[in-house]
C-alpha positions as CSV (number, residue, x, y, z in Angstrom):
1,X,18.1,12.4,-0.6
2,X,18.4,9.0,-2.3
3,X,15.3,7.4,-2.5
4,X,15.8,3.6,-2.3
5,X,13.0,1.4,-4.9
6,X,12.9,-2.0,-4.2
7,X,10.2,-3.3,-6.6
8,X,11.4,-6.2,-8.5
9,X,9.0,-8.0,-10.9
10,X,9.2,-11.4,-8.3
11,X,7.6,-9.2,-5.4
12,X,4.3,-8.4,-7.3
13,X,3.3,-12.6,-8.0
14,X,4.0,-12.7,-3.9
15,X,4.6,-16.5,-3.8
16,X,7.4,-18.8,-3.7
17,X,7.9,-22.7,-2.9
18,X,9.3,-21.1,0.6
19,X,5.9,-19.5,1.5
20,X,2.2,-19.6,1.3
21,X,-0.4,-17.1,0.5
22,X,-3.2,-17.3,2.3
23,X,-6.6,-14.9,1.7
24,X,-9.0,-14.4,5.2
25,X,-12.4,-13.9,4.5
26,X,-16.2,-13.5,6.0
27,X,-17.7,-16.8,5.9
28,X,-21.0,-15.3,5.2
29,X,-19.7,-12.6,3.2
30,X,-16.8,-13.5,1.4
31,X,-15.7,-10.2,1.9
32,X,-11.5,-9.8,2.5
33,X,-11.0,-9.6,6.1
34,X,-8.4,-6.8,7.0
35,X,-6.1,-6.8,10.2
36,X,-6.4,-10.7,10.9
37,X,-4.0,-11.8,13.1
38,X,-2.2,-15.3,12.1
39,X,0.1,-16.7,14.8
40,X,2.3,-19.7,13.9
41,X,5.3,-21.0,16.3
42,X,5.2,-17.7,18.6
43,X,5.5,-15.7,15.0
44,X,3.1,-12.8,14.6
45,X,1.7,-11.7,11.0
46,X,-1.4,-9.8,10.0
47,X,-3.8,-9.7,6.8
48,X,-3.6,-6.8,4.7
49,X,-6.1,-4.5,3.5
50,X,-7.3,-6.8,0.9
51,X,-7.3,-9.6,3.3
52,X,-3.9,-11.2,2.2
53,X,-1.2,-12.8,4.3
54,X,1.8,-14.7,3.0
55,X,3.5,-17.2,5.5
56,X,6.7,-19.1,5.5
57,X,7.0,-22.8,5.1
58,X,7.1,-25.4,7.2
59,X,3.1,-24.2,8.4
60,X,1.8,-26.8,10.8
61,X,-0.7,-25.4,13.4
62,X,-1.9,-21.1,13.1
63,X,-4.5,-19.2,15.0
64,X,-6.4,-17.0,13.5
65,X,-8.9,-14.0,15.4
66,X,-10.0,-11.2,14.5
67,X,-12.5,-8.4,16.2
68,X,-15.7,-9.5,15.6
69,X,-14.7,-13.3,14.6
70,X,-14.8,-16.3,16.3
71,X,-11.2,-17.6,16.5
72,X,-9.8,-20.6,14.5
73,X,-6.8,-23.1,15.3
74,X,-6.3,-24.7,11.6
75,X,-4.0,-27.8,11.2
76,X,-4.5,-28.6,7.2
77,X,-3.9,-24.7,5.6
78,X,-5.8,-23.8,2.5
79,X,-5.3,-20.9,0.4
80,X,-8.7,-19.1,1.6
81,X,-9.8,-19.3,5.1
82,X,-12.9,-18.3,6.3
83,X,-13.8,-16.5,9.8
84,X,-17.3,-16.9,11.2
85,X,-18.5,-13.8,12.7
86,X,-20.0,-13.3,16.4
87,X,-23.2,-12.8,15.2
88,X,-25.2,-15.3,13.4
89,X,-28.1,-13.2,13.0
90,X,-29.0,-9.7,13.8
91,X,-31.9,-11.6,16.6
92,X,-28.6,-12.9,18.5
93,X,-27.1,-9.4,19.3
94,X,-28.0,-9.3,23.1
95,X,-27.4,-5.6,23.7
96,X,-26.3,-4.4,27.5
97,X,-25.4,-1.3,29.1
98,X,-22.0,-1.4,30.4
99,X,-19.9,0.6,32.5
100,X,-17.1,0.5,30.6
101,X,-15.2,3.6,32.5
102,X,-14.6,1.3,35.4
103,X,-12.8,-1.3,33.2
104,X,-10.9,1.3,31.3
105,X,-9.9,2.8,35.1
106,X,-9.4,-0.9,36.6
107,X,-6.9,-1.6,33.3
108,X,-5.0,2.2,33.6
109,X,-4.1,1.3,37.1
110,X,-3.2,-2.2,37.2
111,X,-1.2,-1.7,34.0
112,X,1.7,-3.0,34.1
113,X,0.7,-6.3,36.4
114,X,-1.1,-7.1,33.3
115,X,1.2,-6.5,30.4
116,X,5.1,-7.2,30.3
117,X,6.7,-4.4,32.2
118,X,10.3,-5.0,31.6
119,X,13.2,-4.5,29.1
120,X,12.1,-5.8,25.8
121,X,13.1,-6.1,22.1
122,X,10.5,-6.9,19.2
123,X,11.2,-7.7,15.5
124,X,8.5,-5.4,13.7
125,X,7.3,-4.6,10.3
126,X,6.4,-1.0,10.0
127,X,4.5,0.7,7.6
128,X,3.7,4.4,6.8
129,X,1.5,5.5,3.9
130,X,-0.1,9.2,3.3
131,X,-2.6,10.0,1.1
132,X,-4.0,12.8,-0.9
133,X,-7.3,13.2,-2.9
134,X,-7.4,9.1,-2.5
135,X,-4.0,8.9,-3.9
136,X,-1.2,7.8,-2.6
137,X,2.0,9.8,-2.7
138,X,4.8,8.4,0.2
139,X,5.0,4.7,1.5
140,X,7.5,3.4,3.5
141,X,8.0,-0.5,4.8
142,X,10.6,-1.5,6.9
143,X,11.8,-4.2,8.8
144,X,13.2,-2.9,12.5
145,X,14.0,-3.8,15.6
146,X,11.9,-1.8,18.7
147,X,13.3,-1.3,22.2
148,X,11.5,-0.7,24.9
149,X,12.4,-0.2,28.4
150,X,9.4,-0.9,30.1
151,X,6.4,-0.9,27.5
152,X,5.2,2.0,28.6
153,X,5.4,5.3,27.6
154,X,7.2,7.4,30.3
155,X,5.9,11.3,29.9
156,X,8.2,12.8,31.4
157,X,11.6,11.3,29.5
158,X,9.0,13.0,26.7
159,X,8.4,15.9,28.2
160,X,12.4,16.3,28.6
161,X,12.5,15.0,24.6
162,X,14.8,12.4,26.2
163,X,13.0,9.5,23.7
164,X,15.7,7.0,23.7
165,X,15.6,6.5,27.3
166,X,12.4,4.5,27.0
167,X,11.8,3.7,23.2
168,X,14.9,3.2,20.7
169,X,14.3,2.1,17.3
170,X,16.7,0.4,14.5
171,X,16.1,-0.1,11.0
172,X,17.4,-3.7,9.9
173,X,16.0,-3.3,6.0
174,X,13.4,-0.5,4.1
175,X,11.8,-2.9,2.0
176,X,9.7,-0.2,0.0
177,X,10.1,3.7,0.4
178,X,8.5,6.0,-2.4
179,X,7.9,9.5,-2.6
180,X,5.9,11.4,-5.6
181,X,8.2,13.5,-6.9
182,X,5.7,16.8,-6.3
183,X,5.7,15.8,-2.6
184,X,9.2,15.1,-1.9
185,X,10.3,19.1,-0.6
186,X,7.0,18.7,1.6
187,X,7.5,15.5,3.5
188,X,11.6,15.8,3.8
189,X,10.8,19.3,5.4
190,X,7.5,18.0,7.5
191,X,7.6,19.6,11.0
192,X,8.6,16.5,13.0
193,X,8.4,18.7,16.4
194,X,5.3,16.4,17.1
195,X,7.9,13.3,18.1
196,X,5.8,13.1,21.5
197,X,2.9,12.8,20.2
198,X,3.8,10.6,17.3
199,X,5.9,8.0,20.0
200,X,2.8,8.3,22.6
201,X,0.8,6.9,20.0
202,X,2.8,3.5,20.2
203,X,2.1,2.8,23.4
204,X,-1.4,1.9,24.7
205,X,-1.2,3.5,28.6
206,X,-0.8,7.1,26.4
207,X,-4.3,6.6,24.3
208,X,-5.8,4.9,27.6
209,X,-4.4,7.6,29.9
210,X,-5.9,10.2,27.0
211,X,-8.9,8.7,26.5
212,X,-9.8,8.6,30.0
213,X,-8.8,12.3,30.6
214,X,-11.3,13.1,27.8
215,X,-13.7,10.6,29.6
216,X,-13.8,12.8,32.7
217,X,-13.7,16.2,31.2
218,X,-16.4,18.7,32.0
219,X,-19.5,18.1,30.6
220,X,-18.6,14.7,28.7
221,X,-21.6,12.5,28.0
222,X,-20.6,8.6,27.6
223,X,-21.9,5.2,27.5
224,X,-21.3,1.4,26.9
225,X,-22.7,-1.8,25.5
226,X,-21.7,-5.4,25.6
227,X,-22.5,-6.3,22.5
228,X,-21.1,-10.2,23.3
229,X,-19.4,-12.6,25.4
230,X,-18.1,-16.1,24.8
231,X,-15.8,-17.7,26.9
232,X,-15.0,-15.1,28.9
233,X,-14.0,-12.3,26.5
234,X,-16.7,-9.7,26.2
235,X,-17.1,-7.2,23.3
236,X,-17.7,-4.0,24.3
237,X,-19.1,-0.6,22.5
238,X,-18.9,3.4,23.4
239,X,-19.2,6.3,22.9
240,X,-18.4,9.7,24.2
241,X,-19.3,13.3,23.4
242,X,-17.4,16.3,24.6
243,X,-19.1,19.4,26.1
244,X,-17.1,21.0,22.8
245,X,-18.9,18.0,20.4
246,X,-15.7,16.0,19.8
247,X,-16.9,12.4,19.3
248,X,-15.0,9.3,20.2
249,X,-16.3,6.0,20.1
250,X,-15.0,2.5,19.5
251,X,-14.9,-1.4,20.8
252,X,-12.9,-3.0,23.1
253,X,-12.6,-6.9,24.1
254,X,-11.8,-7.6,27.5
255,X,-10.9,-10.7,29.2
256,X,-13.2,-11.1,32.5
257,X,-10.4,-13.9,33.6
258,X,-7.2,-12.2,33.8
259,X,-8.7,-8.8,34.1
260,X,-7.1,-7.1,30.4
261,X,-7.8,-5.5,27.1
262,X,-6.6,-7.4,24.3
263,X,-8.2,-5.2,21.5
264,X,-8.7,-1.5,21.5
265,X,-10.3,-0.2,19.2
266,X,-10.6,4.1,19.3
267,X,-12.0,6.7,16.6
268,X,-12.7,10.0,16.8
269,X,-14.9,12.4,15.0
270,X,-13.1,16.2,15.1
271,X,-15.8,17.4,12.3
272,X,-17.1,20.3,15.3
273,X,-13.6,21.3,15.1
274,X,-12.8,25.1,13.6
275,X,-10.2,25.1,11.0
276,X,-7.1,27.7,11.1
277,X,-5.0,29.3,8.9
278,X,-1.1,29.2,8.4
279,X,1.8,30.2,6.0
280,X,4.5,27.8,4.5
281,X,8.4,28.8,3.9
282,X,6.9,30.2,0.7
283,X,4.6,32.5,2.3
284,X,1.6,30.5,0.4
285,X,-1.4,30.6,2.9
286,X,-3.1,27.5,3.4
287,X,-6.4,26.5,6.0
288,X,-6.3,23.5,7.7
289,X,-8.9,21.2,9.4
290,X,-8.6,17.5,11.4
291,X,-10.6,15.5,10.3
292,X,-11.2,11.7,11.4
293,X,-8.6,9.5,12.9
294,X,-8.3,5.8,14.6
295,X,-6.3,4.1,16.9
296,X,-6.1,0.2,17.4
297,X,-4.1,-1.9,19.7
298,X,-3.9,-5.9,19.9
299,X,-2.2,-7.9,22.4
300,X,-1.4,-11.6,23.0
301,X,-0.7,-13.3,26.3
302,X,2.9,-14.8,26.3
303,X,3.0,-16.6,29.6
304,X,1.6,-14.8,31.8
305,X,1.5,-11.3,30.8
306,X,0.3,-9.9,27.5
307,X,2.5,-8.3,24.9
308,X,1.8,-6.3,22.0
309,X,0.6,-7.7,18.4
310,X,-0.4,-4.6,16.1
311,X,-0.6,-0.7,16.7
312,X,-2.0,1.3,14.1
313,X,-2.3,5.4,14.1
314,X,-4.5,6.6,11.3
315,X,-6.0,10.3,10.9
316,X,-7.6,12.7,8.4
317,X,-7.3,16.2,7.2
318,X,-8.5,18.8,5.1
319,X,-5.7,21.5,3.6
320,X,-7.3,24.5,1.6
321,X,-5.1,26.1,-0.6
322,X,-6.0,28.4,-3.2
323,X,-9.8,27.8,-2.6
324,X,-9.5,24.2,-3.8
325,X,-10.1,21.8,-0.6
326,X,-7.8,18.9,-0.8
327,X,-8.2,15.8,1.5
328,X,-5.4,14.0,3.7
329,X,-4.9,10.4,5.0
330,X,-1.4,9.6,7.4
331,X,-1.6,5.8,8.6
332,X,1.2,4.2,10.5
333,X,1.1,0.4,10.9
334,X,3.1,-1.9,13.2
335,X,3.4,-5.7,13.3
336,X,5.3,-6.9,16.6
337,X,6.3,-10.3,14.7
338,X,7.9,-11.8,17.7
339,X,9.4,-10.6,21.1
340,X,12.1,-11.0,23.6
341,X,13.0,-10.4,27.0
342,X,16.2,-8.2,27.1
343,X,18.8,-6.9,29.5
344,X,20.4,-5.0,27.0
345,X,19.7,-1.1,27.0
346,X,18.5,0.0,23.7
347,X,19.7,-0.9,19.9
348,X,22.9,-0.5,18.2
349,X,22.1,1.8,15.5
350,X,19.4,3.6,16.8
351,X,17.0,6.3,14.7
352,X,17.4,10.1,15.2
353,X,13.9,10.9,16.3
354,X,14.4,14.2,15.4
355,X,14.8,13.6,11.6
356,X,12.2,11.9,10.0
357,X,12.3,7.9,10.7
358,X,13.4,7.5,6.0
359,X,15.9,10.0,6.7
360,X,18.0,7.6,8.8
361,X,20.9,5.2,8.0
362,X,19.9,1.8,6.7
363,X,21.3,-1.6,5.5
364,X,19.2,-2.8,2.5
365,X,18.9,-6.7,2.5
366,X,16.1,-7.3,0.0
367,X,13.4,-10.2,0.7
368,X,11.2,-10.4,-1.7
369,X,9.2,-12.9,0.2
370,X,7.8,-11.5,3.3
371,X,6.0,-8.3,2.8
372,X,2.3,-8.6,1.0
373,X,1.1,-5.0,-0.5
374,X,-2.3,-3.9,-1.6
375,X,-3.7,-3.3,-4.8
376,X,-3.2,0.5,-4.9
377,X,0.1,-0.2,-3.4
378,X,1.5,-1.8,-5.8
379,X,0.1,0.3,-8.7
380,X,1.6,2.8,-6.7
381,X,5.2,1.1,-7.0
382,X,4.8,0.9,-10.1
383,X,4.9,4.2,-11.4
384,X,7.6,5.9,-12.7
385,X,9.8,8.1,-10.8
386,X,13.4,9.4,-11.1
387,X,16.0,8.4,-8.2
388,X,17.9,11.1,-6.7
């Protein structure tokens, strides 16, 4: 496999008389604020883990929101911009009991008369990082194009592994892909027989759909909180216990006007869960454990229905091996950075789904100006490694 490194010196300063880097912080806090969502001239972009964003020149007007923040139109752009949070005070927080079930329900069934239903064509960023022991040891970015037929997922296309009938994607550009050189047999041979689950994940009627399934399962305990409301979007809290002691709990914001989620915000707590045993192709026995995961979905109203901003899949794991317990982190990260309305049925140069997505062909256009990484990430990058 050739493993393609696109690190040049330029990308690590971030900034260029073509683009601006901005920082999003807590205005009480200071603190970086992660997953920020900047829209400027119908252009989605989102803060990084350290709170970072870089935009292109000309900037006039953005918007700026994020959960828990009260959202900001800014004319005159500074390098640091501070969000004020919902909550003044801890005396604010008016705390009521919600039946959140009924929204969820409401949403599941009117679905797709409240988010775009038809042929469609995004320009994304996506990102996949896993971690070991708190290091990191793959990351791939790419730039791609995402076709969908309907925004929604269709279960039984899955069920029939007929993917490209509702979801095709192409990669225009991998900006970064690195793998440790220890780890490179184990993620080129990961099982990818999990390609339902992994494209379910994308779309938000397959985590509603689940979540509400878990919702109504024997013996589930649940409840809800508003924990805020200001102009019509309300901020809402639960959480749910299986019969079995799976947690799930999370925050949603839902607009009272128009009747839809745009945030969702789901984690889930697997720690009751027993761990099992299996064998690699080397016949080395390992134990294995799910851990914590997450699952966040943001939307945007573009006329009048809403269209996705930002998906992100993130989970935890515990691998045993030898007695020594080692810890695992997979995160997958999408940007929709704009969207159009297609007739055309799918991409040209559409991934295999049955190969894994860095496995695929690609056309490498290098921009060092577009893509912001972390801290780690970029010490990451930096280490050396041979090319195959």
């Amino acid at each position: 496999m050739k493993v393609y490194i696109l690190i040049p010196f330029v990308i690590f300063n971030f900034c260029n008389s073509q683009s601006v880097k901005l920082k999003i912080v807590d205005a009480e806090s200071d603190l970086p604020i992660s997953n920020a969502r900047i829209i400027l001239s119908n252009e989605v972009t989102y803060s990084n883990s350290d709170g970072f964003a870089l935009l292109q020149k000309p900037i006039q007007n953005i918007s700026i929101s994020a959960f828990g923040y009260k959202s900001e139109t800014i004319s005159n752009i500074t390098t640091e911009i501070k969000l004020t949070p919902l909550y003044q005070s801890i005396d604010e927080v008016q705390i009521k009991a919600v039946d959140f079930k009924t929204i969820l329900e409401n949403v599941s069934e009117n679905y797709s008369k409240l988010y775009f239903n038809k042929s469609s064509i995004y320009d994304i960023v996506y990102k996949q990082k896993n971690i070991e022991d708190d290091s990191i040891y793959f990351l791939l970015i790419a730039e791609a194009n995402l076709w969908t037929k309907s925004n929604l997922y269709n279960r039984k296309k899955a069920d029939q592994k007929k993917y490209d009938d509702f979801i095709q994607l192409e990669l225009n550009n991998i900006r970064f892909l690195k793998i440790a050189d220890d780890k490179k047999d184990e993620m080129n041979n990961a099982d990818i027989s999990a390609s339902k689950e992994f494209l379910g994940t994308l779309f938000f009627n397959y985590s509603l759909e689940k979540f509400l399934n878990f919702l109504n399962g024997k013996g589930t305990k649940y409840s809800g909180n508003l924990t805020n409301e200001n102009n019509g979007l309300q901020n809402i809290s639960f959480n749910a216990t299986s019969q079995s002691g799976i947690k799930l709990f999370g925050n949603f914001t839902y607009n009272k006007v128009d009747k839809v989620i745009t945030y969702f915000e789901l984690n889930y707590d697997q720690s009751v869960v027993t761990p099992y045993k299996f064998k690699d192709k080397n016949n080395i026995e390992h134990e294995f454990k799910p851990g914590n995961g997450q699952n966040i979905f943001e939307f945007y109203k573009n006329e009048d229905k809403y269209i996705p901003s930002f998906s992100k899949t993130q989970s935890d794991s515990y691998i045993t091996t030898d007695n020594i317990k080692h810890k695992k982190n997979f995160s997958r990260e999408i940007i929709y950075q704009s969207f159009l309305p297609t007739r055309e049925l799918g991409v040209s140069n559409k991934v295999d789904f049955t190969k894994q997505i860095w496995n695929n062909l690609v056309n490498e256009k290098p921009r060092e100006d577009v893509i912001l990484l972390t801290v780690k990430e970029q010490e990451f990058l930096k280490q050396d490694i041979n090319e195959e």
